[in-house]
LOTI-987845 format. One record per residue (C-alpha): residue number from 1; residue in three letters; chain; x, y, z negated. Coordinates in steps of 0.05 Angstrom, whole numbers, plus 5000, padded with zeros to 4 digits. Layout:
BEGIN
  pos  code  unit     X     Y     Z
  NUM   ALA     A     X     Y     Z
...
END
This chain:
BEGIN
  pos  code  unit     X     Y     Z
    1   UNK     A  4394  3521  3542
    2   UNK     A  4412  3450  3580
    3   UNK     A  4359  3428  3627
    4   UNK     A  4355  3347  3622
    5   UNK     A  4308  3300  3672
    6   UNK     A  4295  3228  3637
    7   UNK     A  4281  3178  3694
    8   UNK     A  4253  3112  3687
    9   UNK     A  4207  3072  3742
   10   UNK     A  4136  3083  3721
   11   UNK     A  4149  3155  3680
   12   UNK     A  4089  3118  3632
   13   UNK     A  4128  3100  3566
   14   UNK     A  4203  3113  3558
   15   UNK     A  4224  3168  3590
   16   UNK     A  4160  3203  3563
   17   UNK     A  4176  3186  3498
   18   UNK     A  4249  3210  3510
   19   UNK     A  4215  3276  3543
   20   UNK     A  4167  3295  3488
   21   UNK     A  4227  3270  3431
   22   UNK     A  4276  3315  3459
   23   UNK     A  4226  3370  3463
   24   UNK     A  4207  3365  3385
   25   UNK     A  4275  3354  3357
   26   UNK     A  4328  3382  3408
   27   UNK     A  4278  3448  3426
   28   UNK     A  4329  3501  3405
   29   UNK     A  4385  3462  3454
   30   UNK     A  4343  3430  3510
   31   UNK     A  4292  3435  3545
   32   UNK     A  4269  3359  3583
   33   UNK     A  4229  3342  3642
   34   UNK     A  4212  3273  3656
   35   UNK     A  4196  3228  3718
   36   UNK     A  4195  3168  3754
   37   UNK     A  4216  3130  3826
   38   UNK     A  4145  3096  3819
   39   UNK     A  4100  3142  3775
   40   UNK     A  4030  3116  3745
   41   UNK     A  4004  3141  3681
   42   UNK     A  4022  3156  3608
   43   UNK     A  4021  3086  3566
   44   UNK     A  3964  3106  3512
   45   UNK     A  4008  3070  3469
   46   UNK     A  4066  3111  3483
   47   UNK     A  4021  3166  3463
   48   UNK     A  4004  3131  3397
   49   UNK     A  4066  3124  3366
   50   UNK     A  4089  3188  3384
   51   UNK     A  4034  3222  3358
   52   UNK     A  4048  3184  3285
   53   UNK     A  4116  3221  3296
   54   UNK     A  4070  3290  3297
   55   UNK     A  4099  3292  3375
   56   UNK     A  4044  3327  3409
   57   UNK     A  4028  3302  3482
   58   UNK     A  3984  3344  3506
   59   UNK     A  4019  3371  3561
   60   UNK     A  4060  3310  3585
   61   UNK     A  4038  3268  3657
   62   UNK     A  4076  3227  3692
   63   UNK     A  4108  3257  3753
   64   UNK     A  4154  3237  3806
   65   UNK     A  4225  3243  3815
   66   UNK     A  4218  3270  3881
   67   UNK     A  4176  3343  3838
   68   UNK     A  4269  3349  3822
   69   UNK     A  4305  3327  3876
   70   UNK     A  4317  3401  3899
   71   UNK     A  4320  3442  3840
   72   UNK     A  4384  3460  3821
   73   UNK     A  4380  3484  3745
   74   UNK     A  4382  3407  3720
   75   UNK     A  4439  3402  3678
   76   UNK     A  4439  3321  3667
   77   UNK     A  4400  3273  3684
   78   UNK     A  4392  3199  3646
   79   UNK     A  4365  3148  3658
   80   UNK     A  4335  3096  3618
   81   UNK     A  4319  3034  3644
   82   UNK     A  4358  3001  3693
   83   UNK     A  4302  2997  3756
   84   UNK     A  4310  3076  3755
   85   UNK     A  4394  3074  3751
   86   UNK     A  4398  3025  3811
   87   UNK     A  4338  3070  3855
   88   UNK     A  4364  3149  3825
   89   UNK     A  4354  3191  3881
   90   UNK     A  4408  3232  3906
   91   UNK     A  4399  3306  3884
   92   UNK     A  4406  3367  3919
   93   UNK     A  4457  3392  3874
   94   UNK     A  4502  3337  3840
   95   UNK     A  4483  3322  3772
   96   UNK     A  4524  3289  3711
   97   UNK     A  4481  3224  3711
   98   UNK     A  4490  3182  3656
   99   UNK     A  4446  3099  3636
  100   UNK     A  4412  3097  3563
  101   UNK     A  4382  3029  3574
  102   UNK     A  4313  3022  3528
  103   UNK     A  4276  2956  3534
  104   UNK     A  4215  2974  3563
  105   UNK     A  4152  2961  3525
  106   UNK     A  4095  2964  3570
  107   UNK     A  4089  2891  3583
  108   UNK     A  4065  2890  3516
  109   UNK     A  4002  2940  3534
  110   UNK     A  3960  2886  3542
  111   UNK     A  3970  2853  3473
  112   UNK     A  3925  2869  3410
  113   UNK     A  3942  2933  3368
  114   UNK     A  3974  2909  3315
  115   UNK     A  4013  2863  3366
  116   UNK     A  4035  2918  3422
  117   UNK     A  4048  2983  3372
  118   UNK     A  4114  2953  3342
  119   UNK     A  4146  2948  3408
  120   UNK     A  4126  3012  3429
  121   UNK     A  4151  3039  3353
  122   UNK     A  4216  3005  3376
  123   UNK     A  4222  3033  3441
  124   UNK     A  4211  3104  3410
  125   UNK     A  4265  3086  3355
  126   UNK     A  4309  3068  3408
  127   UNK     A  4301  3133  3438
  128   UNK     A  4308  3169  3393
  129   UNK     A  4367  3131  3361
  130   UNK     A  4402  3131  3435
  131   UNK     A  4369  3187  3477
  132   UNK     A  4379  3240  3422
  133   UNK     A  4443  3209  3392
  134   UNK     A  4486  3220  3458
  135   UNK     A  4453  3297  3469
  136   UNK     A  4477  3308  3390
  137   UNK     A  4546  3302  3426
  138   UNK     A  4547  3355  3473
  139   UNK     A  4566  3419  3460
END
């Protein structure tokens, strides 16, 4: 079973949604951590949308990247926006490393529902249409 750390800056929308995605769908290949350089909290509508996707969140918080830095079990590490590429720490053990770029949606938090949801629905799709794509291809 791979071991795969999704970074991003704020570990509050993407990188969640790429943590708890490759949890539901990938279970029986991977098992994924999240974080972030700057962590804050989980995006309630990041939670939302994965939630219509019967993705349960229960157990995801954002955490920081420096919770991995030493473990040596991580198997790859991606990251997905490009804050978090330019700042990845360097980890104890090298790591394949590899950029999934997902526009970020949280500058839409602030907008109505019916306004914010479809960027964070397109976020999500991205993930999963990128994220889970490129860990189809390993073997």
């Amino acid at each position: 079973m791979k071991k795969i750390l999704v970074l991003c800056t704020g570990n509050s929308c993407r990188s969640i949604m790429a943590e708890a995605a490759i949890n539901h769908y990938l279970k029986d290949q991977f098992i994924a951590y999240s974080a972030g350089v700057q962590p804050s909290v989980i995006n309630p509508w990041a939670v939302r949308v994965l939630s219509e996707l019967g993705i349960d969140t229960g157990a995801y918080y954002s955490k920081s990247v420096t919770e991995f830095l030493s473990r040596e079990d991580l198997d790859l590490v991606i990251t997905v926006c490009d804050h978090a590429r330019e700042s990845c720490p360097v980890f104890l053990k090298p790591v394949q490393q590899v950029h999934l770029g997902i526009e970020d949606p949280a500058p839409y938090s602030g907008l109505p529902e019916e306004e914010a949801l479809p960027y964070f629905r397109k976020a999500l799709e991205d993930v999963i249409d990128k994220v889970l794509g490129y860990l189809k291809t390993l073997d």
